[in-house]
Residue, then its C-alpha position, 0 to 999 in steps of 0.5 A: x214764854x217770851x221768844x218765838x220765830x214765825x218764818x212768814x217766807x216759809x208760807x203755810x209752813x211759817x209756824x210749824x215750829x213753834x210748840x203746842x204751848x207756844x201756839x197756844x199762848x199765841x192764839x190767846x194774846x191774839x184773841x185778847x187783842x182782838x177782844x181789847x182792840x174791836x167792838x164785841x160785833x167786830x170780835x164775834x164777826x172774826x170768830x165767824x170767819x174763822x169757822x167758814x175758812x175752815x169749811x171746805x179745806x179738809x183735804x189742803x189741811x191733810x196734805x199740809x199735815x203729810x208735808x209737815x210729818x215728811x220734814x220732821x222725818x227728814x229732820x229727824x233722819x239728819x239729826x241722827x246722821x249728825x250723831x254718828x261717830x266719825x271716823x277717820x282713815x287709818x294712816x296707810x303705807x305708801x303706795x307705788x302705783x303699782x297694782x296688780 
C-alpha cells in the first residue's frame, strides 16, 4: 500500500475512491502520527471531537451515502457501455437522391 489519491476538490466525496484497505491503512498512520506528534491529553481531545462531529449528522451521512451508491452506478453503467462491441456501417450501394 504505498499509492492513493485524495481529490480535496471533489469535497466530502475527496476519498470515496480509495478502497476499504487503503482507508483503513490511512486512518492508522493518521492516528499514530497524531499519537507520536501530540501530548496523550491533546490525542484523547481529537478522538473526543471526533465522536461529537459525529452526533447529529445522520441524515447528511445518509444523503452522502445515496450520492455515492448513484455515482458508482453511474460509473458502472458507463463502463459496461464502454464494453459493448462496435460495430461499423455495412458499405452500401450509392444512392441517387431519389426516394420514393
Amino acid at each position: 500500500m504505498t499509492d492513493f489519491t485524495i481529490d480535496p476538490g471533489r469535497g466530502p466525496h475527496a476519498a470515496a475512491d480509495l478502497s476499504d484497505e487503503a482507508l483503513e491503512y490511512l486512518y492508522k498512520i493518521l492516528t499514530w502520527e497524531l499519537a507520536i506528534r501530540t501530548s496523550r491529553d491533546t490525542f484523547v481531545a481529537r478522538l473526543v471531537e471526533l465522536l461529537e462531529a459525529r452526533e447529529g449528522i445522520d441524515e447528511t451521512i445518509d444523503e452522502l451515502r445515496r450520492e455515492r451508491e448513484l455515482m458508482r452506478f453511474a460509473s458502472e453503467v458507463l463502463a459496461d457501455i464502454e464494453r459493448l462491441p462496435v460495430t461499423t456501417p455495412e458499405p452500401t450501394a450509392e444512392t441517387y437522391g431519389l426516394y420514393l
